[in-house]
N, C-alpha and C positions, 0 to 999 in steps of 0.2 A: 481621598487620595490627593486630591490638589492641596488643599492644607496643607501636605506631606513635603510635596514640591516645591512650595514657596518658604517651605521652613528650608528646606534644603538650600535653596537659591539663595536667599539671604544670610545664611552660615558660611558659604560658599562664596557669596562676595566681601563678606566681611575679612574672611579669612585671604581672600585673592590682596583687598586690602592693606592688611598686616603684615602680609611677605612683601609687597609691594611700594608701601611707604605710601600710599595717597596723604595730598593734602589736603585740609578743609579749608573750605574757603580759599582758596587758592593766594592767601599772602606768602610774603616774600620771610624767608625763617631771619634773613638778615635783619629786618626789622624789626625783630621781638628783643625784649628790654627783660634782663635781668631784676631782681630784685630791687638791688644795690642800686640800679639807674633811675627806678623809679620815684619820679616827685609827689609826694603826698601834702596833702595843702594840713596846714596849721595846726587849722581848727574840724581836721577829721578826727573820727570817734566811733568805734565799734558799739559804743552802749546803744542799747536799744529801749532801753529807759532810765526814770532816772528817782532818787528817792524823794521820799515826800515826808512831812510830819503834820498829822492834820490835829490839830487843837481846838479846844473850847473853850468860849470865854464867856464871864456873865455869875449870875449866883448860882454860887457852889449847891443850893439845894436843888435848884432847877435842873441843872447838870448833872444831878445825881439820879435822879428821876424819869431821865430822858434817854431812851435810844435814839439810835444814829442808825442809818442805809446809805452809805456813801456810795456813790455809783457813778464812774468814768463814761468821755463819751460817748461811745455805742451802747451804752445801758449797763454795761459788765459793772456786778457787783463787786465792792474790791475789799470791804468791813460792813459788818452787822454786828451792832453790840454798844454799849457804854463808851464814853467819850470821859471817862475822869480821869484817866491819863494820857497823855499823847499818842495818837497812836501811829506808828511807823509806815508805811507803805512803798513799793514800788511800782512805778505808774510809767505807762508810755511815755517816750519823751513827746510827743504832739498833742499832750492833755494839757488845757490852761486852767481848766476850771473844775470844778467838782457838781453831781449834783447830790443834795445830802437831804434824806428825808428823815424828820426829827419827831418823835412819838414821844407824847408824855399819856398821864392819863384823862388829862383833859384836852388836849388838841392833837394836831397835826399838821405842819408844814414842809413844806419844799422850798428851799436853799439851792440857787449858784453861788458856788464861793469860790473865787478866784485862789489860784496858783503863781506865789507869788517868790520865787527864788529858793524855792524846796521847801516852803510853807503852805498851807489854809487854815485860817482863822475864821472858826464858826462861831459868829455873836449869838449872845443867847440871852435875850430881855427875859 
């Protein structure tokens, strides 16, 4: 039954509210700014990332033979698969560098490869 009551209460204010006109925050309405007034700096930006092209470089046999695990920084997987043509991505914009783990059938390494103007170039002796 109290449940009941505090649901009531709270509909009940809300609604005393609505008919009422409360303020939040008790600012002055004169000082709120239209669209139009508002200055927005330059180099503001709604993207919330930004594209990437990651490449392989090195002998084409090697590069043929080799998968890639490309992986951003908190670990998220972003491509699993073949590097013989560019492959396209879109990546946080707070990402600088890539980490890229490279399988052939004779080894296995881990690569940082930098992010360098919507590029990484992964060398491959």
């Amino acid at each position: 039954m109290n449940v009941k009551r505090l649901i009531n209460g709270a509909a009940g204010a809300l609604l005393a509210c609505g008919l009422m006109g409360c303020e939040a925050g008790g600012e002055d309405q004169a000082s709120e700014r239209t669209l139009f007034e508002t200055q927005i700096p330059e180099d503001f930006t709604f993207a919330t990332t930004k594209g990437l092209t990651v490449t392989a470089e090195g002998d084409p046999a090697g590069i043929a033979q080799t998968l890639a695990e490309i992986r951003i920084g908190d670990g998220e997987l972003v491509h699993r698969g073949p590097l013989l043509a560019p492959v396209q991505l879109a990546i946080p914009l707070s990402v600088e560098s890539l980490q890229v783990t490279l399988r052939s059938n004779t080894h296995e390494s881990v690569v940082d490869v930098p992010v360098v103007h919507g590029r990484a170039v992964i060398e491959m002796d």
